[in-house]
C-alpha positions as CSV (number, residue, x, y, z in Angstrom):
1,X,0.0,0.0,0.0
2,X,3.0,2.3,0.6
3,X,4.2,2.0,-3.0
4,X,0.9,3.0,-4.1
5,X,0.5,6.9,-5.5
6,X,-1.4,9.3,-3.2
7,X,-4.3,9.1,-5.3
8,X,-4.7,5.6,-5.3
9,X,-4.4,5.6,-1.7
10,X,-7.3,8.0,-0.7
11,X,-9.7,5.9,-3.6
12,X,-8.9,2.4,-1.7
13,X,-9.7,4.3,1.6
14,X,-12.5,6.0,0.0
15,X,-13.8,2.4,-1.3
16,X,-13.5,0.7,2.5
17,X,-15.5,3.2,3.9
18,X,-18.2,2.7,1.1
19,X,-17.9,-1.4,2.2
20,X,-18.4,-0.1,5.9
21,X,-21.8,2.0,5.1
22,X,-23.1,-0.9,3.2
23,X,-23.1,-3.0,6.9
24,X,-24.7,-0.4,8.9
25,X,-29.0,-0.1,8.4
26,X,-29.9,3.0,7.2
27,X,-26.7,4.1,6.0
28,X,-26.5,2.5,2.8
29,X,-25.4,4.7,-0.6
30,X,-28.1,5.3,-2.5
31,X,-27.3,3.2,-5.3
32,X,-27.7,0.1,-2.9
33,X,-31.0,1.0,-1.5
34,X,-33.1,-2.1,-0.6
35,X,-36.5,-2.8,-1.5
36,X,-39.1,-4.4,1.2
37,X,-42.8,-4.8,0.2
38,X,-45.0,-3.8,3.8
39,X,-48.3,-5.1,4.3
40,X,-50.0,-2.8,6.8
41,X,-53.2,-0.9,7.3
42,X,-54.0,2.7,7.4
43,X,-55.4,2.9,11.3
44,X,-54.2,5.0,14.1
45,X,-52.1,1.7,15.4
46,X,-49.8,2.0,12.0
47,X,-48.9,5.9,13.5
48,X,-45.0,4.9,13.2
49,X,-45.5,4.2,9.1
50,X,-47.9,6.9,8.8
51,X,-45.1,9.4,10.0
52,X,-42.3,7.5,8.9
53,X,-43.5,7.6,4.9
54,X,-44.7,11.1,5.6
55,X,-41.4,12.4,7.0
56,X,-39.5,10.4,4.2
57,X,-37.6,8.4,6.6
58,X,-37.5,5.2,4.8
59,X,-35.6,7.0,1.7
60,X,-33.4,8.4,4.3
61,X,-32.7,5.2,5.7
62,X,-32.0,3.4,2.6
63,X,-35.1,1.7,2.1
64,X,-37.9,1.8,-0.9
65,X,-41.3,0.7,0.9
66,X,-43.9,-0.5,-1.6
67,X,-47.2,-0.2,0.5
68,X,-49.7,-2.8,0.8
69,X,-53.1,-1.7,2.5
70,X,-55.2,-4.1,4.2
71,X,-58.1,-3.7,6.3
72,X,-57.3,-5.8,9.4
73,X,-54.1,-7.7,10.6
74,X,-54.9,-11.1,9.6
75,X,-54.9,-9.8,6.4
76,X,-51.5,-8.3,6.3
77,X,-50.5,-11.3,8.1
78,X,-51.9,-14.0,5.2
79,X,-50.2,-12.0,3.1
80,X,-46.6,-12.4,4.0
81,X,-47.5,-16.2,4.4
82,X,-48.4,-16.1,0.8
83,X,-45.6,-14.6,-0.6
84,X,-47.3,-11.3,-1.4
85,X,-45.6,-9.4,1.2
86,X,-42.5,-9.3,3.2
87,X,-43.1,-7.5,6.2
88,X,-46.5,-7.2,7.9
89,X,-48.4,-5.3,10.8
90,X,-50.1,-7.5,12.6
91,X,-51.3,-7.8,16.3
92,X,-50.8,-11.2,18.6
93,X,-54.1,-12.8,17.3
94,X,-53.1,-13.7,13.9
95,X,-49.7,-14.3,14.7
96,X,-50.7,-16.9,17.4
97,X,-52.9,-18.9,14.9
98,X,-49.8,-19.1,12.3
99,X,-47.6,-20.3,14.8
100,X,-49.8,-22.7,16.5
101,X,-50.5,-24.0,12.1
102,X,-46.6,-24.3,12.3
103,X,-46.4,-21.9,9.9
104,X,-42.2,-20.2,10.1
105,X,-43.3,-16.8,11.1
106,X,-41.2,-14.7,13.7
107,X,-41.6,-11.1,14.9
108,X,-39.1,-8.5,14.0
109,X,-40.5,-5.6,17.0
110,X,-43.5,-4.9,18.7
111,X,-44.4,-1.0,17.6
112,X,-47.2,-0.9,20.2
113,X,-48.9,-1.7,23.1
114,X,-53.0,-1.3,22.9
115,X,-55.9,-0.9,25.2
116,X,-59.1,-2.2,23.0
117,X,-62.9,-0.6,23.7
118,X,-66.2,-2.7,24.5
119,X,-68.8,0.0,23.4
120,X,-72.4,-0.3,24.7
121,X,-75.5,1.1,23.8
122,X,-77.3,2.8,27.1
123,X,-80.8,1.1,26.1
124,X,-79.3,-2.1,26.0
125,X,-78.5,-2.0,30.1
126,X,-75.3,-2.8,30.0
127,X,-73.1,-1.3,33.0
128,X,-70.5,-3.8,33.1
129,X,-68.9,-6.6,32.1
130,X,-71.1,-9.0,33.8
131,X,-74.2,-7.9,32.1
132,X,-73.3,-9.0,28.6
133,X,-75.3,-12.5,29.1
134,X,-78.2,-12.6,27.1
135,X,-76.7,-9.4,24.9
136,X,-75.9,-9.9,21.2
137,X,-72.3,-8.3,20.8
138,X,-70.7,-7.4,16.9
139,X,-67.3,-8.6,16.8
140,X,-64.5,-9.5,14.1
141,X,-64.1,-13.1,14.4
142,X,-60.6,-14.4,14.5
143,X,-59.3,-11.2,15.5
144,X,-58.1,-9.4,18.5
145,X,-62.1,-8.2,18.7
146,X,-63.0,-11.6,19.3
147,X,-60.6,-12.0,22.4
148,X,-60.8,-9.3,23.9
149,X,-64.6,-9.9,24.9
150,X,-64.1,-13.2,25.5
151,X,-61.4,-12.2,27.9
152,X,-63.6,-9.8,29.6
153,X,-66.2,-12.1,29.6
154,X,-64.3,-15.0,31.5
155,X,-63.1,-12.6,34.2
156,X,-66.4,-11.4,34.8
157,X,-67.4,-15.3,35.4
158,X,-69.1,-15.6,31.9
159,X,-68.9,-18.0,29.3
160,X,-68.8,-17.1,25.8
161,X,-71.8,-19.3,25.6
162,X,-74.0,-17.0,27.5
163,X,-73.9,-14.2,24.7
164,X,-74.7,-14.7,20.8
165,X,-71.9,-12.7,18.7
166,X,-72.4,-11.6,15.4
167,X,-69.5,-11.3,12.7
168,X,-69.5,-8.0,11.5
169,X,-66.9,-6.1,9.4
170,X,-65.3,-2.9,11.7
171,X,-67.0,-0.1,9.3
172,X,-69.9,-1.6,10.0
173,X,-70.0,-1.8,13.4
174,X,-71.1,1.4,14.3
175,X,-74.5,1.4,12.2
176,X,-75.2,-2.2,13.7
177,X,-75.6,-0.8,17.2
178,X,-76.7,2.8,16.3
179,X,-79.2,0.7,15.1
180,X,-79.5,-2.0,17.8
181,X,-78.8,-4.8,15.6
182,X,-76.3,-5.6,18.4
183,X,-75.9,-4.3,22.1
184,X,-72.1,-4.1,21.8
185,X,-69.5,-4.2,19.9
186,X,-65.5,-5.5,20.4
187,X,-63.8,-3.5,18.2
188,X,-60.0,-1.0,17.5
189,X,-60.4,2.2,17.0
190,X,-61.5,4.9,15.3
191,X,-64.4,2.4,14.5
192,X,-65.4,2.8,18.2
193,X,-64.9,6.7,17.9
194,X,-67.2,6.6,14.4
195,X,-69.7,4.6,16.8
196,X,-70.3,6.9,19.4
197,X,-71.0,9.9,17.4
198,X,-74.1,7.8,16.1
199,X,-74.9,7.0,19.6
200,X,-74.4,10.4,21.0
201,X,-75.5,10.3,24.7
202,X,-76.3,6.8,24.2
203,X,-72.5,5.5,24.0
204,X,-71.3,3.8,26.9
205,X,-67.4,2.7,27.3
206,X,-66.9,-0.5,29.4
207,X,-63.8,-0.7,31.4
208,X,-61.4,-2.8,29.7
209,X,-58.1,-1.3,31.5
210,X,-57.3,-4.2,33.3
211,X,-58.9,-7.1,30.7
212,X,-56.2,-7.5,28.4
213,X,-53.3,-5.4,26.4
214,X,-52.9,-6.1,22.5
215,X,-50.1,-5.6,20.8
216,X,-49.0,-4.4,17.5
217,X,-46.4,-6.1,15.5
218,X,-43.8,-6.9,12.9
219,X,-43.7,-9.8,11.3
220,X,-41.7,-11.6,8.4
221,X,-41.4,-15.3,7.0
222,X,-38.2,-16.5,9.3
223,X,-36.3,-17.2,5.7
224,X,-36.6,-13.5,4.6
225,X,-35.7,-11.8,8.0
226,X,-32.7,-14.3,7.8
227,X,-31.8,-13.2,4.8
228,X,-32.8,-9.9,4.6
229,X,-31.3,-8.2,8.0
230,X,-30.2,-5.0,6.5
231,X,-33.5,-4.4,4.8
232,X,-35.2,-4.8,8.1
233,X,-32.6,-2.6,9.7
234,X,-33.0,0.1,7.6
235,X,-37.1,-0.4,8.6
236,X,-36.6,-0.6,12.1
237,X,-34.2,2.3,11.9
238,X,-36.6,4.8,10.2
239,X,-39.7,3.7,12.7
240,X,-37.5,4.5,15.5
241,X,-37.1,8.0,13.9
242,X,-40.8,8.3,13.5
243,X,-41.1,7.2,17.3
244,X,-39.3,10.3,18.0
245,X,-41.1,12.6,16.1
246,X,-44.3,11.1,17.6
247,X,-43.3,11.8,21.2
248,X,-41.6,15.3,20.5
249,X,-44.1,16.5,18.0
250,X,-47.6,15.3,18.7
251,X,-50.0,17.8,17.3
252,X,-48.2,17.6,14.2
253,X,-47.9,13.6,14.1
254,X,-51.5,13.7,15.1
255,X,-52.3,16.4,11.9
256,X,-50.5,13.4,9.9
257,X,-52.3,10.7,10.8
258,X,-55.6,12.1,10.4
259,X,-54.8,13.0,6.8
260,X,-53.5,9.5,5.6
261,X,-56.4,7.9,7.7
262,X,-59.0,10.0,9.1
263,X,-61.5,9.8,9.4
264,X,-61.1,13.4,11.3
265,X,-59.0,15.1,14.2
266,X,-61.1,14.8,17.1
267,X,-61.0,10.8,16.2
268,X,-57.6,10.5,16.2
269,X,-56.6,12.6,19.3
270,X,-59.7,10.7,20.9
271,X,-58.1,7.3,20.5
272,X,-54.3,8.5,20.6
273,X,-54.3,7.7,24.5
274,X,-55.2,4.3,24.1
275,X,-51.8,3.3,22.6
276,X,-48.5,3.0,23.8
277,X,-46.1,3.8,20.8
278,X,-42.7,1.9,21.7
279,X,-41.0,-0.3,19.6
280,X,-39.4,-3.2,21.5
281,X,-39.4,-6.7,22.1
282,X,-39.6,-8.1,25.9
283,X,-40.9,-10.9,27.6
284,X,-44.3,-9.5,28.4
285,X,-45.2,-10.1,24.1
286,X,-44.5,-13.8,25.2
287,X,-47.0,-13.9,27.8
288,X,-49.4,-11.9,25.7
289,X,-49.1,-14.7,22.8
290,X,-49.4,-17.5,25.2
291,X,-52.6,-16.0,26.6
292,X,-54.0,-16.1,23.1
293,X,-52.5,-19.3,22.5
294,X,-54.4,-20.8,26.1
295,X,-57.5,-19.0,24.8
296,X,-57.9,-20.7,22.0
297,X,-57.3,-24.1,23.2
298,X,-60.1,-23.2,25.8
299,X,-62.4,-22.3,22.8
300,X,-61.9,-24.9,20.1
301,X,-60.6,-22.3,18.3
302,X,-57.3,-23.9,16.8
303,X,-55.8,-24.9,13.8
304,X,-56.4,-28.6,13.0
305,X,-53.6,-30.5,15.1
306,X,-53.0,-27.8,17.2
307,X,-52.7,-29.2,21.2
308,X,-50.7,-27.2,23.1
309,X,-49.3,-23.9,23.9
310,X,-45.9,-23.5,21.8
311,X,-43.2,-22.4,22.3
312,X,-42.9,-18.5,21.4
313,X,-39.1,-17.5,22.4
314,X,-38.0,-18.8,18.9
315,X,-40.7,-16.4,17.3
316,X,-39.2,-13.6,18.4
317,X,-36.1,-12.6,16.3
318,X,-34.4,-10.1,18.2
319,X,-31.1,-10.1,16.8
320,X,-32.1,-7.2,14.0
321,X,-33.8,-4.9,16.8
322,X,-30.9,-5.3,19.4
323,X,-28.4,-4.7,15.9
324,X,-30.1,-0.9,15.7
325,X,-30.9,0.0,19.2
326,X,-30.0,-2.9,22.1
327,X,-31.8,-1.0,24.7
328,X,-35.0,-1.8,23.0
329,X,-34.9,-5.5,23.5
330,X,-35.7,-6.6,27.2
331,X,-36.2,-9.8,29.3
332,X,-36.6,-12.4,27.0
333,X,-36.7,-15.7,27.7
């Protein structure tokens, strides 16, 4: 190397550093920006993509993001499984059925925590949990809307068997008991925001605070976050930006999220306190999907074969998240 001419010098220097960027997420040259296609929907709980294709942080991070909008999670979550996809948002419902079909899923992050609504309507005399036998309740079925009031249910001494549910779409909710087609309804928001401005007075809230805590996630086809660590990277590195801006700026993360997916302000800022908006991956994620897991061999509710609880630690693949920001990965085990 000493032999070589000062120019050649600084372009062999200049061409190790290059080799360097290319090994650290979100620092890659332009010309080796990575492609990842992101099945997600366009709710308050996706506030981190939201921002983070609003901001441009994805381009800044060496990523191009095709967007893939789906209505509910276990649609962004059959989507990866068939190939359509290579990262979804999905929360621990979906993900708990793949596993349990020994389907080779894993979760990257968890972008939220969540605390889900039970509406009521007034006329329906429903004051707590413990009134909803007899009651005929609108719910998503196979979702976290389905869970949630059977959780609440069970801790109120109920069986599921003591109400009649009634698959309903989440747009559709809020006409169904406006109309009292149903008495209640499980659902995310802003569908439970949309639903009380129908109801007006008429709206009543359970209290779900201590009933159960989704989560939002994201997930990958092991094989590709195996193979594809710098494209999740970059991902990872760009929400974790967004996170900021969420927490530093909120009006104007709020003013963002209502224009990409409404329906208005007041909804947004109404539900914004229900979330939690911290990427990480700890031990209480585990629990969460083992409670779904134990739910769903209580209900019959399993995929054919499906006998037991398994074994979530491999599902989460924490190596990416801890590679960006180690402080973000807790407890597991």
């Amino acid at each position: 190397m000493w032999n070589r001419s000062r120019g050649e010098v600084q372009n062999l220097l200049v061409a190790l550093f290059s080799g360097a960027l290319l090994a650290i997420p979100g620092l890659s040259p332009a010309q080796n920006v990575d492609k990842l296609r992101l099945a997600d929907s366009r709710t308050v709980y996706s506030a981190h993509i939201i921002v983070a294709d609003e901001l441009k942080l994805f381009q800044k991070h060496g990523l191009e993001v095709e967007h893939k909008h789906f209505a509910s999670g276990k649609l962004t979550l059959d989507a990866v499984m068939a190939g359509a996809a290579d990262v979804s948002t999905s929360s621990e419902t979906p993900v708990s059925a793949a596993v349990m079909a020994n389907r080779p899923i894993v979760i990257v992050a968890r972008m939220i925590k969540a605390r889900p609504d039970i509406l009521t309507h007034e006329d329906a005399g429903i004051k707590s949990t413990s009134d909803l036998r007899g009651k005929k309740i609108g719910i998503l079925s196979g979702t976290s809307s389905e869970v949630v009031i059977h959780t609440a249910m069970k801790k109120a001494g109920l069986k599921a068997s003591e109400a009649s549910f009634v698959n309903l779409l989440p747009q559709d909710m809020p006409a169904a008991i406006a109309t009292r087609s149903v008495d209640a309804i499980s659902i995310w928001q802003p569908h439970i925001y949309n639903a009380q401005r129908l109801l007006g007075a008429k709206a009543r809230l359970l209290d779900t605070r201590d009933v159960y805590t989704e989560s939002f996630n994201l997930v990958a086809m092991k094989d590709y976050a195996q193979a594809n660590p710098r494209a999740i990277g970059s991902l990872l590195a760009a929400l974790l930006e967004a996170e900021s801006y969420l927490h530093k700026n909120k009006s104007q993360a709020q003013e963002i999220v209502t224009k990409i997916a409404g329906p208005n302000r007041p909804a947004v800022e109404s539900s914004w306190g229900n979330f939690e908006y911290r990427i990480g991956l700890d031990q209480s994620l585990i629990e969460v999907l083992e409670a779904i897991s134990r739910w769903r061999l209580e209900t019959g509710n399993v995929p054919p074969g499906a006998t037991r609880v398994p074994e979530y630690v491999p599902v989460i693949h924490s190596q990416i998240l801890r590679g960006v920001d180690a402080s973000r990965v807790r407890d597991l085990r």
